[in-house]
N, C-alpha and C positions, 0 to 999 in steps of 0.2 A: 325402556331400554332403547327402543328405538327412537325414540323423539332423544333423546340423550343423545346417541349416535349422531341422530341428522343435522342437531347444532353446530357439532364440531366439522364432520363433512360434507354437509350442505348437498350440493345435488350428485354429489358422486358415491350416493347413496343406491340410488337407480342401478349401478353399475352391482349390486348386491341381492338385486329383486330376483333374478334368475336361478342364482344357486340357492337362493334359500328357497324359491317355487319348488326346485328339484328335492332338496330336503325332504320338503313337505308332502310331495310327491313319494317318497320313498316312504315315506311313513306309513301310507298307505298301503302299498306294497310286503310291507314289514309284516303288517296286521294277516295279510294272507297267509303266513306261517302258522300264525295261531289258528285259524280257521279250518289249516289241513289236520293239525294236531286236533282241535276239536272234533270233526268229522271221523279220525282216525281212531280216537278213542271211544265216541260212540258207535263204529263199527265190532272196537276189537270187543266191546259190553254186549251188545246186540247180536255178535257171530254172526256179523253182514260184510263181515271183509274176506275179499277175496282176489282175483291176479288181475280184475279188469279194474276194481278202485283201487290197485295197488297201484295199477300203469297210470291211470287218470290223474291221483296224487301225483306220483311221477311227477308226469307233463304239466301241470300245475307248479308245484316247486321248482320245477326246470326254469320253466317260463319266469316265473314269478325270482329268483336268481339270476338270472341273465339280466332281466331289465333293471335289476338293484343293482348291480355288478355295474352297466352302463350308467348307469343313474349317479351311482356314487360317485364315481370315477369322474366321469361332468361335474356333478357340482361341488367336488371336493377338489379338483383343479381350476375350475371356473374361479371357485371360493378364495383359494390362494393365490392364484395369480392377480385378480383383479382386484383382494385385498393388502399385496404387497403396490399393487399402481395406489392403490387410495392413499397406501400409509407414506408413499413415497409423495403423493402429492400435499400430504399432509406436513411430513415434515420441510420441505420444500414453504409452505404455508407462514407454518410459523416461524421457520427463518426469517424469511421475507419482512414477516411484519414485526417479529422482534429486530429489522432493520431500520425499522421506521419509526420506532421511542426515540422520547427522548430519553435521552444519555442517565437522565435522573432515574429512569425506573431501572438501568444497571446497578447503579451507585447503590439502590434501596433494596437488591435481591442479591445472595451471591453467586460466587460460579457454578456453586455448588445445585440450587436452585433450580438453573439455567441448564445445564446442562442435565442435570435429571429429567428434565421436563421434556426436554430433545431427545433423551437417549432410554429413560427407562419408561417412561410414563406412556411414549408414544409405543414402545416395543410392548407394556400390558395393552394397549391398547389395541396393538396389531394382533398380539395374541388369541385378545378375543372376539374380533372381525373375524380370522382366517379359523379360530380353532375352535372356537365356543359358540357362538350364535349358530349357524347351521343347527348344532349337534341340539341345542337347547328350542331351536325352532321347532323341531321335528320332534323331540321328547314330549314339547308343549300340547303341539298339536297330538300326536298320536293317544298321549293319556287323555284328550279331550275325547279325542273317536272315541274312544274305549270306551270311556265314562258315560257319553250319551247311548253308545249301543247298551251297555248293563241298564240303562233306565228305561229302556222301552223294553227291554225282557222281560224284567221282573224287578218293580217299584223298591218292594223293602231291600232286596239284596242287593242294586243298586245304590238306593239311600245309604244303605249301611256302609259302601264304598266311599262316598261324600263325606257321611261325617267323620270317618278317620281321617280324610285329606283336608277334612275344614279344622279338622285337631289339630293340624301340623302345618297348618298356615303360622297363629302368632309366634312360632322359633323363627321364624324369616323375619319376623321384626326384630328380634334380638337379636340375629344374626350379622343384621343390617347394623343394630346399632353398636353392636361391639367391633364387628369391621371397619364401621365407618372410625369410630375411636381408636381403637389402635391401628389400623389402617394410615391412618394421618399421622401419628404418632412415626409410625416404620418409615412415613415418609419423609420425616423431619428427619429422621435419624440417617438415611440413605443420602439428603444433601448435605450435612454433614460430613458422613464419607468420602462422598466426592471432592469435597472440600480441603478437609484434611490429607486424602492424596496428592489434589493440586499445588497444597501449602508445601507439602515434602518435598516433592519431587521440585518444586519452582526454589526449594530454599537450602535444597543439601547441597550447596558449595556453601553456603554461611550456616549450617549447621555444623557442617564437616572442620571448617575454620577456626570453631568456636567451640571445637569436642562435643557437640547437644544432640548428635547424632540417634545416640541410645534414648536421650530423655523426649528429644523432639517427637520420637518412633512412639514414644508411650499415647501420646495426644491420637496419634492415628489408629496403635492399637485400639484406645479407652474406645474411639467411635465404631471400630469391628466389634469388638465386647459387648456395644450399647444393642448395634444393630442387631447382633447374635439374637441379643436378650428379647428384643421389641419383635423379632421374628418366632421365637417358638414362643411370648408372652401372645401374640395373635393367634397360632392354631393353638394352643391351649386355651384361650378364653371362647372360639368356636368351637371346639372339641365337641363340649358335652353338648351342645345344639345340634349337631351333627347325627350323634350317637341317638339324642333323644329322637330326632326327626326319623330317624333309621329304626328303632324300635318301635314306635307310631305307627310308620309305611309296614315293619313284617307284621303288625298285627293285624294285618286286613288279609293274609290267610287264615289264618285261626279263628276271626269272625264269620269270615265266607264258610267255612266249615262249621263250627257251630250253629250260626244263624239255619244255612243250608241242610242241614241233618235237620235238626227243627221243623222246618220248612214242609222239607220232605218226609217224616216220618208222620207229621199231620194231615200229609195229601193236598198241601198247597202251591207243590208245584211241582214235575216230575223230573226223570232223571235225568234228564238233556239237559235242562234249565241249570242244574245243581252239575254237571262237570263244567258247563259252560262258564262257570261263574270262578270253578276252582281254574279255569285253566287263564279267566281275566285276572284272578289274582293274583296268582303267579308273575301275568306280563305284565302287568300295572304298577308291580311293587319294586321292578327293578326298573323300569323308566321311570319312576318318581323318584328312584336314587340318585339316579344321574343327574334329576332336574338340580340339584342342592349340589353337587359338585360345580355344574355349571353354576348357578347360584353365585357360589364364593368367588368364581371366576370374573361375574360381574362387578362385584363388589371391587375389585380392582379395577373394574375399569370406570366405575362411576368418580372413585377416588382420582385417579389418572387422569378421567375425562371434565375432572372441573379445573383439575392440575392448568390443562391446557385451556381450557376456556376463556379462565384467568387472565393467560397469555392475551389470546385470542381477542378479547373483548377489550385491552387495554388500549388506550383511545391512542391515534397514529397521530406525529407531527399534521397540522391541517394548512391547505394553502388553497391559492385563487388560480395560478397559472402553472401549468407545465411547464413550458417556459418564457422566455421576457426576452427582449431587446432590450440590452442596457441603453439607457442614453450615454453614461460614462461609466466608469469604477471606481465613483469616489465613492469613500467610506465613508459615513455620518452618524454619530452615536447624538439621540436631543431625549436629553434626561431621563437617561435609560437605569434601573434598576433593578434587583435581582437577587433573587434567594433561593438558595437549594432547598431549606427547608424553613416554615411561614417564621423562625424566628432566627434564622440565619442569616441574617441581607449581607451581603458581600459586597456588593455592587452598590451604589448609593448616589442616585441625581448624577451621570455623569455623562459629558458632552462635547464632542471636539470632532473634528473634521480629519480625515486623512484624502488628500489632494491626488486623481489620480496620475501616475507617475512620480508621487512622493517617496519620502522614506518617512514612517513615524515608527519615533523609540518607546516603546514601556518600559518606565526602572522603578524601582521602588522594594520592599522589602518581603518577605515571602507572605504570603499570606493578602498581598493588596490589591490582588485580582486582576493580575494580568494574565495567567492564565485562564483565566473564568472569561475574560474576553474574547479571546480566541475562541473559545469554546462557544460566546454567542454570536458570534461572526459568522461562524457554521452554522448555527442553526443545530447544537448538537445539542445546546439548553433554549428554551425559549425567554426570553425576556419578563418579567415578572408588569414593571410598567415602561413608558417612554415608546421610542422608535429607533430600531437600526435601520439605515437607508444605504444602498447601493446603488449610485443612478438615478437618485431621490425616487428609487422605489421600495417600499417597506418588504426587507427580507422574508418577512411571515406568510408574506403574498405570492413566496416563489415555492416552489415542488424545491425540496429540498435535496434531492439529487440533482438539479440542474446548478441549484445555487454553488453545490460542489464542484461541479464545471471548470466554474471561474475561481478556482480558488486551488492554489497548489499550498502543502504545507510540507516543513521540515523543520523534526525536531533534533531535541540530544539523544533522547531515546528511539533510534529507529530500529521499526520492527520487518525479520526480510522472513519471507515463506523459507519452507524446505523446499525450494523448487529451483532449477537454474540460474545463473547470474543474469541471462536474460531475459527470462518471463519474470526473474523480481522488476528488471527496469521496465521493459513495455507493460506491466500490470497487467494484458489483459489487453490494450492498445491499440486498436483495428488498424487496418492499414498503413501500416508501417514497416519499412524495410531495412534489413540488417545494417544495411550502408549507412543509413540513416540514423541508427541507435550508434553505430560506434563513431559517429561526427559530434552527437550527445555526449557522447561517454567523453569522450578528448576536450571537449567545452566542460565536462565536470570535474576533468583530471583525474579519470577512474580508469581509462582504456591501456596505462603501460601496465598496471599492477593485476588486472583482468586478462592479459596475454600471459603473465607468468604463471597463472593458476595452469592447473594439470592440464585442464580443457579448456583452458578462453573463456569465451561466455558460454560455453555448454559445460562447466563445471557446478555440480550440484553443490547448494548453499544448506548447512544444517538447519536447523528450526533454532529461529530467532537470530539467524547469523553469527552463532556460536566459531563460524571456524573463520573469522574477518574481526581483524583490528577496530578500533572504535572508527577510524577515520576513514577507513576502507567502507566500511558502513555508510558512515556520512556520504562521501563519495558517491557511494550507489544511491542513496537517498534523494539527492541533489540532481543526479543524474535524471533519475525520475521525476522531477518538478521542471527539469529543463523539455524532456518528451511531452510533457501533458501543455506547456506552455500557458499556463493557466495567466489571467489579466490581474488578480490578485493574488501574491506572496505572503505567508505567516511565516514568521523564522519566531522557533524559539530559538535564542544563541545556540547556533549547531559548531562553534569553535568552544564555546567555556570551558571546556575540562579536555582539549586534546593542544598534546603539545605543541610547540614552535613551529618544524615542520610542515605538521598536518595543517597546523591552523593557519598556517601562509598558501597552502594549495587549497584549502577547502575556501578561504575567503576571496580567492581571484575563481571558483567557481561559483561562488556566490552572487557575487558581483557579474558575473553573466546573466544569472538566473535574475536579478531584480531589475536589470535594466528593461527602462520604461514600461514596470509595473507598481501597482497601487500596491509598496510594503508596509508591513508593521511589524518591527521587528521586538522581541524582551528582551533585552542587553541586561548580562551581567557586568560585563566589561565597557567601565563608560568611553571607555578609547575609541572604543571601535562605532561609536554612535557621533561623533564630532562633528561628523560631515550628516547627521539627519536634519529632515527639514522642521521639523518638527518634535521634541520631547515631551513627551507626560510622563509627568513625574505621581505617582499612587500611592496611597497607605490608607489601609483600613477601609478600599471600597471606595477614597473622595481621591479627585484631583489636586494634587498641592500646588503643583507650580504647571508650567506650558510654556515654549517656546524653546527658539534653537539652542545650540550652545552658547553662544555669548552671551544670550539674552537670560539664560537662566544663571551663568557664572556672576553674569552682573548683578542676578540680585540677592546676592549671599545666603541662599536658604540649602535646602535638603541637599540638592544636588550638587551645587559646588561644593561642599561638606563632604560628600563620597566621592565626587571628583578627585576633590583634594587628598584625601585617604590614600584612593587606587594610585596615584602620582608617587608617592610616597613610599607605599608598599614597595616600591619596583627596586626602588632604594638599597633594600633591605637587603643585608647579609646573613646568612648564617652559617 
């Protein structure tokens, strides 16, 4: 258990040594109860008690209470506190480093997953750091005391103790194995849930739209039902191991008495021997109980703690430098290729230069990988083969938060916190001053429509920016790529789907934000790409055509063909 423990929290394990010493400590302590109770009993047999061993006892359990009292108290606060620092730096941990995948082991887990892992796996696991280890520490060791004290008393009556606990060893392997089985099972069934709530709640306005409200509700029930089920189908298939281990542990009074009368009615060992033995059996039988409650408790956490290991051990984006001095920002793709999964290539031998202080367009039809570009540009998938260059240095070679740096993006879909208008624009932003942000906001064309919210930029934003227009969004979006002032620009078309309007303010903000940066922008709208210096035209992963507008109108293929379309459409009456 503890080597299991220390893989996941490595040296802040240390921080654990203390309260469980005291544990162990107390256990000892504990034993003295039994020791006044045996003395007491072979007084009240003997008719050797009387007011000065009554006061002795006394002072004895006085003492021996006080220091348990102190004892617990430390290491059951010791326990919790520096088991909630561990679990906080744990979770803190794997955040961290599920920040540092790539993008593909999201895509291959779901939220459901993800979030269990964070939120239930790590809280059984805090459980039984702060709740269970101490308590199973001390039961461990204290039944050990015991066990070696009954075997230097007296051999058989001791033995006879062992082999009822060496009887109720193999239920802990079936314990083990039925927990571990459906244990995993409850576990699939719990990311499920989580699942099916995120699917609900993320879809009741197109549930609600669409009347499926009631049927959508049954998908999230069926997985409450499932869990119900995978929940009492675990304590019921431990149940009877439980029971039988429980019957096993009380038969080791009823042998200490048999055996003991035996014993002693044949003069092999007298009457000290034979209560001292009835009064281990007593204590023994109920600290072996609780060893099996803790027990199952572990069992969750071994389940939980490989949950996170999982996590834990999944290998990080790898790089050579913290950070780089560009020599420039020019983008370079030399027959780069790429697959989400070994029989999915998307990406296919594909190579072209983006000039820094350029504009290059991606158009082509869904599925032709220009968002998968973006996406290796970042460094949020890695490259399958080939080389991406930035400054003819291969992006794999940079700490992929630095690489971020340089790199502002803005999509259609922009995501704002539940948090002010202005901690969404400065993100986080060090040194930066108000004056400052609203000289951004007025270059993004966001600062008239930010003065008429309730409170200006100290107006709270809902989660996802539920209570902001698409373009208001944008605006804020945009605003924040102007503050970061990043040396390269990703625009997925942040105008495609907002009207006349917006998309005449959002594109003279735009037009701010990319002057004399290295963009690449994925045009739906081939209008608005006219003036790029550069178009790649995509489909199915290859390059079809290259170069500017005239050059590609000239040569009658894919894209003068949608050119001509969108010309066209515009035409159109209805």
């Amino acid at each position: 258990m503890f080597g299991l423990i220390r893989k996941i929290i490595k040296d802040d394990i240390k921080k654990l040594y203390l309260p469980i010493t005291l544990m162990i400590l107390d256990s000892f302590f504990a034993a003295t109860f039994f020791g006044v109770l045996y003395l007491l009993i072979i007084d009240l047999i003997n008719q050797t008690f009387d007011n000065n061993k009554l006061k002795l006892y006394s002072i004895v359990l006085f003492i021996a209470f006080s220091l348990r009292v102190v004892i617990v108290i430390s290491s059951y606060t010791l326990n919790h506190l520096r088991g909630a620092d561990i679990i906080a730096n744990l979770r803190i941990n794997v955040s961290e480093h599920l920040r540092t995948l790539n993008l593909g082991y999201f895509n291959k887990n779901t939220l459901g997953n993800l979030i269990s892992c964070i939120t239930t796996d790590i809280a059984n696991f805090e459980r039984v750091i702060t709740h269970s280890l101490g308590d199973l520490t001390k039961s461990i060791f204290l039944s050990s005391y015991i066990i070696i004290i009954s075997l230097f008393l007296d051999l058989k009556m001791g033995f006879s103790i062992v082999i009822m606990i060496a009887l109720s060893i193999p239920l802990f392997y079936y314990m083990k194995k039925y927990a571990t089985k459906f244990g995993l099972r409850k576990n699939i069934i719990v990311n499920e849930v989580i699942s099916r709530i995120m699917e609900y709640i993320d879809g009741i306005k197109v549930f609600r739209s669409h009347n499926q409200t009631g049927k959508k509700f049954k998908r999230l029930l069926d997985s409450f039902n499932n869990f119900k089920k995978e929940s009492i189908m675990l304590e019921v298939m431990l149940a009877p191991f439980n029971l039988l281990y429980s019957i096993i542990i009380d038969f080791i009074i009823p042998i200490i008495l048999l055996l003991g009368s035996y014993l002693l009615l044949g003069g092999n060992i007298d009457k000290n021997i034979f209560i001292t033995f009835i009064v281990i059996a007593l204590s023994i039988s109920n600290i072996l109980k609780s060893i099996s409650l803790h027990y199952s408790e572990y069992k969750c956490l071994e389940i939980s703690a490989n949950k996170i290991l999982t996590v834990l051990n999944k290998k990080a984006l790898d790089y050579r430098y913290e950070e780089f001095d560009f020599e420039n920002f020019d983008i370079e793709f030399k027959n780069v290729k790429f697959a989400y999964e070994e029989d999915l290539v998307v990406i296919k031998d594909i190579s072209f230069l983006a000039k820094q202080g350029s504009m290059s367009a991606l158009i082509g039809p869904s599925g032709s990988g220009k968002t998968t570009i973006f996406n290796l540009i970042t460094r949020f998938f890695d490259i399958s083969e080939g080389q991406i260059l930035i400054g003819n240095q291969d992006i794999n070679d940079i700490n992929p938060e630095f690489l971020l740096r340089n790199i502002s993006m803005v999509f259609q879909d922009v995501y704002l916190l539940n948090d002010t208008v202005y901690n969404n624009i400065v993100m986080g932003k060090k040194n930066i001053t108000k004056e400052e942000v609203i000289d951004i906001c007025k270059k993004a064309n966001c600062h008239d429509f930010i003065m008429k919210m309730e409170k200006g930029y100290d107006t709270l934003i809902s989660e996802g920016g539920n209570n902001l227009s698409g373009g208001e969004k944008q605006r804020i979006s945009i605003a924040r790529a102007l503050l970061k002032d990043a040396k390269i620009v990703l625009l997925d078309e942040a105008t495609a789907s907002l009207d006349a309007d917006n998309e005449n303010e959002i594109r003279q903000a735009l037009n701010t934000l990319i002057k004399g940066k290295t963009t690449i922008v994925i045009a739906h709208k081939l209008n608005t790409i006219t003036n790029a210096d550069n178009i790649i035209v995509l489909d199915k992963g290859k390059i079809l055509e290259e170069g500017n507008h005239n050059i590609l109108v000239s040569k009658n293929g894919y894209y003068k063909k949608v050119y001509k379309e969108q010309l066209e459409a515009k035409t159109w009456v209805i």
